[in-house]
N, C-alpha and C positions, 0 to 999 in steps of 0.2 A: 693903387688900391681903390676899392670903391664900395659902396653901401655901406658907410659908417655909418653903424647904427647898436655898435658896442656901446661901452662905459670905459673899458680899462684898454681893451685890445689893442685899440688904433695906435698907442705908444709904443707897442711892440711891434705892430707891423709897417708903422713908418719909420721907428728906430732901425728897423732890421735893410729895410729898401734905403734908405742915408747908409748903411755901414755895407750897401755892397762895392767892392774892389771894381773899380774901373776910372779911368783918366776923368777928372773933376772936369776937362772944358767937355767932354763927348757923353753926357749924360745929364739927362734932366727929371728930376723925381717928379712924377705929376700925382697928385692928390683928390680923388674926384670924389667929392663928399654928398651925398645925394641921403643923408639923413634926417628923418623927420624929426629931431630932438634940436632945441635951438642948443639947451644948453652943451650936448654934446659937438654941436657946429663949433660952437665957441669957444671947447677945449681943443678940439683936432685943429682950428687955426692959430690957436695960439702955439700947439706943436709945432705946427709946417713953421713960425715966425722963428720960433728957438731954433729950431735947424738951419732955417738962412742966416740967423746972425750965427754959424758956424762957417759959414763960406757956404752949406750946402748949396746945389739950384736944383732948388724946390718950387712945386707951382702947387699953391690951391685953390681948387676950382670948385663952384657952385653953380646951380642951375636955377631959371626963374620956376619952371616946373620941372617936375619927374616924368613926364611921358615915356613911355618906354621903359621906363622902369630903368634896368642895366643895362640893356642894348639902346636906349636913349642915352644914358651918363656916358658908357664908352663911344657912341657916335658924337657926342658934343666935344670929346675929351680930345678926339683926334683932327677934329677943327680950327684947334688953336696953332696960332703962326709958328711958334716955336716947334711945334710938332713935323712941321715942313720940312724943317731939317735934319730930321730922326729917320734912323731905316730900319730899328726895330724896334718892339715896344715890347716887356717881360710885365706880365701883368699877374696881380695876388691880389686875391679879395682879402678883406677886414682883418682876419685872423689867421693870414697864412704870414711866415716869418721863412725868409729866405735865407741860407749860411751867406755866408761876406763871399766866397767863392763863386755864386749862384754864376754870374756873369760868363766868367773865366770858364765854365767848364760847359754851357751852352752854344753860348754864341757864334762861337768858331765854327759848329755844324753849318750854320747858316751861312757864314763870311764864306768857308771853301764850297758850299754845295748849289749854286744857283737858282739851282728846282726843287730847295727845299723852303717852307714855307710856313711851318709850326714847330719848335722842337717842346713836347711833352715832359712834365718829369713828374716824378711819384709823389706821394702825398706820407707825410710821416706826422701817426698823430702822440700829442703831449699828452691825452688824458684819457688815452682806451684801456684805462686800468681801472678808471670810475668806478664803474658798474657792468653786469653784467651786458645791459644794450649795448654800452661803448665798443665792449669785446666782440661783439656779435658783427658790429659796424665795421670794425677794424677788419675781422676775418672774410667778411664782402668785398670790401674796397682792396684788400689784400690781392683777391683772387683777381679782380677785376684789372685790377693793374698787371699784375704777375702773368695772369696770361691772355687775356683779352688784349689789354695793350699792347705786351709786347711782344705777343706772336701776330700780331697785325701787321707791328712796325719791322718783325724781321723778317715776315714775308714779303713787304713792301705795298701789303694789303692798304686798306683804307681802317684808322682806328678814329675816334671823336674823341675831338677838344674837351678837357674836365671841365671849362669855365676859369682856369687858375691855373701857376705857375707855368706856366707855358710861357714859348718867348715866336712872339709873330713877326713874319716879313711884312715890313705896313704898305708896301705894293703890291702883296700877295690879296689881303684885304680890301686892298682899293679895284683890284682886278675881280673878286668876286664878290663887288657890290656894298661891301661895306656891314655893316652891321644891319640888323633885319629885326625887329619887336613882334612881328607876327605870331612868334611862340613863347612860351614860359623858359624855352632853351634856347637862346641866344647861340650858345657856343657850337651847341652841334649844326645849329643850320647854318654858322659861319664855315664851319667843317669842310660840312657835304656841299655846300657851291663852291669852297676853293679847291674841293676835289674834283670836282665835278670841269674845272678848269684846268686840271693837268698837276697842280701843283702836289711835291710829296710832303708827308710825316714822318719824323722821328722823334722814336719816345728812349729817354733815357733815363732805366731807371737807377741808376748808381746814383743821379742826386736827388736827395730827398727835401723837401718843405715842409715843415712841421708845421701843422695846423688844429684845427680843436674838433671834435664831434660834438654833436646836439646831445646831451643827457639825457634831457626828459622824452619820453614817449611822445607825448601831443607834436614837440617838435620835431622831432624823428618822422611820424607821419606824413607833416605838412612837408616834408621835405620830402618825402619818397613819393605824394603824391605829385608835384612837381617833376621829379625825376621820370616818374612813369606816364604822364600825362602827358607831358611837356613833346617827347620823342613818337610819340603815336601819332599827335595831333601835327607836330612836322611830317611826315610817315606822307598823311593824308592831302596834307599839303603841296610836296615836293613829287610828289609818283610822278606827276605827268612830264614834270619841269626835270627830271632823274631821266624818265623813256628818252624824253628828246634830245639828250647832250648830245655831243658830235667829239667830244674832245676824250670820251674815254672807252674804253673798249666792252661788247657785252658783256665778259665774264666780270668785268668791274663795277659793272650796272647790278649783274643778276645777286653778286655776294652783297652790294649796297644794300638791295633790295629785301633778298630773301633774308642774307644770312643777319647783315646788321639791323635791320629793322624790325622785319618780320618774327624772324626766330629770335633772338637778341630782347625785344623792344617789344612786343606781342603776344610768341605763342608761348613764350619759355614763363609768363604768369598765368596765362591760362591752363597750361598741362599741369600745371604743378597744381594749379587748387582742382580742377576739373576730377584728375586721377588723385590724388592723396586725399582730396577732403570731402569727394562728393562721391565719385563711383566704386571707391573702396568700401567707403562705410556704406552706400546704398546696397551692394552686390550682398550684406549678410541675409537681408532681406528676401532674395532671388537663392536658391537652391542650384537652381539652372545655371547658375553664372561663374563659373570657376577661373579666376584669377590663377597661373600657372605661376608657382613657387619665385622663379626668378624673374616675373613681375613685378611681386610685392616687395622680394626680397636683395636679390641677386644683385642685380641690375640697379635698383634705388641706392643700394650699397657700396658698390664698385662708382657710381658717378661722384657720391657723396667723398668717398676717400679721396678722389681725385681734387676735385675743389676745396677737400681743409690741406692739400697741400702748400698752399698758399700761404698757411698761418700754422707752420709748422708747432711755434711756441701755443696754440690753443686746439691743441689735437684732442685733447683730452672734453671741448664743449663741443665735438664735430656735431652730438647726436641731440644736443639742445640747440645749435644755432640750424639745425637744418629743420626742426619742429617750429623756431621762429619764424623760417623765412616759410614755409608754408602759411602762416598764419598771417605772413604781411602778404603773402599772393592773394588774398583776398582782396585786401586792400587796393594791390596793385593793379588787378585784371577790373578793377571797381574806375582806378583812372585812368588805365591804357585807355574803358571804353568811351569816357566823356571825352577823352583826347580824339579819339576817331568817330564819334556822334558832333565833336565841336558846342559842347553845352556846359551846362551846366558851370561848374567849378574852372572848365577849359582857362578860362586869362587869370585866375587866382594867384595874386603872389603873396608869398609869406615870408617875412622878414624873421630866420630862426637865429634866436638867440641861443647863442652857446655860453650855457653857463661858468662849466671851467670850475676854477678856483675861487670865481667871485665873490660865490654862491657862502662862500666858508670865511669871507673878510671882509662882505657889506650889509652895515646896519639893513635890517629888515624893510628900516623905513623907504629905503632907497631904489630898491626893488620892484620891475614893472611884471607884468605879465611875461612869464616862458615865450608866448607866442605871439605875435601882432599881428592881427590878417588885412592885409593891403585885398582888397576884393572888387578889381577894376577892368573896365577893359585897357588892354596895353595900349591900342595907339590914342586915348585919349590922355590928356594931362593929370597925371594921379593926385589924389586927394586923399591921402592916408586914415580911413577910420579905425583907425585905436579905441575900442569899445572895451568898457568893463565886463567884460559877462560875469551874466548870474548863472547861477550854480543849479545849473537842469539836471536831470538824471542822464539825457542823452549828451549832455557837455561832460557830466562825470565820471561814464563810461562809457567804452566801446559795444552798443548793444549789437552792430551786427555782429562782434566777435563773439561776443556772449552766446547770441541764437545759432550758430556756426557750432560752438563748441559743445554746447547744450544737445544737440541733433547726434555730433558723434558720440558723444558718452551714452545715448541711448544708446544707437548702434552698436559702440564698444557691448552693454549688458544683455541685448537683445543675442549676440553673437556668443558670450559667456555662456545664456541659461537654454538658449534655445537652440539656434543657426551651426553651433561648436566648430567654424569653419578656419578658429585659431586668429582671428588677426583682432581680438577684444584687446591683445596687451599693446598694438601699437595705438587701436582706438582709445583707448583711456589716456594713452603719454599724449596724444595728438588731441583730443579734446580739453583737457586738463592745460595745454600749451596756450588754445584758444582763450580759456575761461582769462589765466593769468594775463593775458594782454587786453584780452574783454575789460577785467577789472583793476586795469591798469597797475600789476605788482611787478612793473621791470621800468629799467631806468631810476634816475632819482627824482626825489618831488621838487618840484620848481619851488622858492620860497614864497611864500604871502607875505604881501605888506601887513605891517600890527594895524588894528583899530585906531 
């Protein structure tokens, strides 16, 4: 486990990593605690101490600084001597809890397949019944898994590491250099150099890790901008060090390139707000400009059906989660571009708290901020500013979603009283989607400490 930087979690996802099935001498639970809270430091060791006077072998580890953030904590983690003797390592951040089986039904890919070098598994979450974000979350990662993954893994294509529940060959790692800080995504540029090296992936998704999603909005963002940043600005990174490999063949270059990066990691935020949120609603304006039927309609529809295949049990929110995820492509083509400008926000890390069930069983008083911005560069030694903020209007809402959403509800009435070119009733659901994330009514409210 690592970035303890829970309250309640860390018992369940050390309880869960002690209770996996595997021979007590050929296993060693390592604990990489890289949390800015003492007092939290000092319940998660007193954990790991309860679990050694069980017989577990438990290691807990600490660091003088954070540099690196996570890919500093896991490059320190595989340093230590004990680790020498380890050939594979199954790693889960803070709040993922693995069945007792976890072991048993991975590791064996690895023990008979020599050239294999990751085995992936799915992510099963505890609390996408929350609210409606959670569901929205769940029906993404659903898809993402369901066929990204694992039409990767059964063409033998090239798929990225989640960051979690996955189980690595630690020669596989050592062979493609090791852990890397250079981006906000650690796991995919461990990926793409151990692909890059010859080594294969397999994702299996029959075992599932139950883990928690971010409730609130604010954290939801920070995390998606991360996620969208994070892979661009590797993108920009790695092209040249990708052209030059020697070890993998071009059509294994050209899918890295085009299909995972590019269209994957790129173009598929930019088409989606460029056409849904900017030249749809601009075209009622132009007379001249006729959008053909299965443009607007056909085609947005038939992709959309296919993708809520994924989350068969939330078929019934395909046509609100596909108005959200337009409204977070704004968001998203906003951090593809500082990921591939390298500015701005690019090394931001965000420590997101998942609220859970906490949120319903701790005194108010107890309670910090939803979201804590680590805002550093990675290879420097972090220094965590945990700032109070004050209550601005652009902290208390999303103004660019608001000016976004504000622009198509013109369009939607301008199209109504004048333009009559029919597409006012998607402009009004798709502005109206805007305004609601603008003004932040999805997800739930993070609690406030009392006076």
């Amino acid at each position: 486990s690592d970035g303890m930087n829970g309250m309640k979690v860390y018992k369940l996802s050390i309880g869960a990593a002690c209770a996996l099935e595997w021979p007590s001498d050929r296993v060693v639970i390592q604990v990489l605690d890289d949390s800015t809270d003492p007092a939290v430091k000092d319940l998660v060791e007193i954990e790991c101490q309860r679990w050694k006077g069980k017989g577990v072998n438990i290691k807990y580890e600490v660091r003088g600084n954070r540099k690196g953030y996570k890919a500093g904590a896991l490059k320190e983690g595989l340093k230590h001597d004990y680790v020498q003797e380890c050939e594979f390592i199954a790693m889960f951040d803070a709040d993922f809890q693995p069945e007792s089986d976890f072991l048993l039904r991975t590791v064996p890919f690895l023990v008979h397949n020599p050239d294999i070098a990751l085995v992936q598994t799915r992510w099963k979450f505890v609390n996408s019944d929350e609210c409606l974000l959670t569901r929205f979350q769940e029906m993404s990662l659903d898809y993402h898994f369901k066929f990204e993954q694992e039409a990767g893994s059964i063409v033998y294509s090239f798929f990225g590491f989640n960051g979690t529940a996955g189980v690595w060959r630690i020669s596989a790692i050592d062979d493609a250099g090791g852990w890397k800080d250079r981006t906000t995504v650690e796991d995919m540029d461990l990926a793409v150099r151990t692909a890059l090296k010859g080594w294969k992936f397999v994702y299996v998704g029959a075992v599932k890790v139950r883990s928690e999603l971010p409730s609130t909005f604010k954290a939801y963002r920070f995390q998606q901008h991360r996620w969208s940043c994070g892979p661009a600005n590797l993108f920009k990174k790695m092209l040249v060090e990708i052209l030059e490999s020697k070890k993998v063949s071009f059509w294994s270059k050209l899918h890295l390139l085009y299909d995972f990066f590019f269209v994957g990691k790129i173009a598929a935020h930019t088409v989606t707000f460029i056409y849904y949120c900017f030249a749809i609603p601009l075209s009622v304006f132009f007379p001249e400009i006729q959008i053909p039927l299965w443009g607007v309609v056909y085609v947005p529809t038939v992709i959309t059906l296919c993708k809520a295949l994924g989350s068969p049990s939330s078929f019934h929110l395909v046509i609100l989660w596909v108005l959200f995820e337009n409204v977070m492509s704004l968001h998203r083509i906003r951090a593809a571009i500082t990921g591939l400008l390298d500015a701005g926000r690019v090394n931001e890390w965000v420590v997101t708290e998942k609220l859970g069930d906490a949120n319903k069983t701790k005194p108010a008083t107890e309670v910090l901020d939803a979201v804590k911005v680590i805002d550093v560069e990675l290879t420097t030694p972090l220094v965590p500013k945990l700032k109070k903020r004050r209550i601005r209007l652009w902290d208390k809402y999303n103004c660019s979603e608001i000016f976004v959403g504000t622009c198509i509800v013109i369009c939607g009435f301008y199209d109504l009283f004048y333009a009559n070119k029919g597409y006012y009733i998607y402009l009004f659901i798709q502005g109206l989607a805007f305004l609601v994330v603008g003004f932040e009514y999805i997800g739930i409210r993070p609690p406030t400490p009392s006076a």
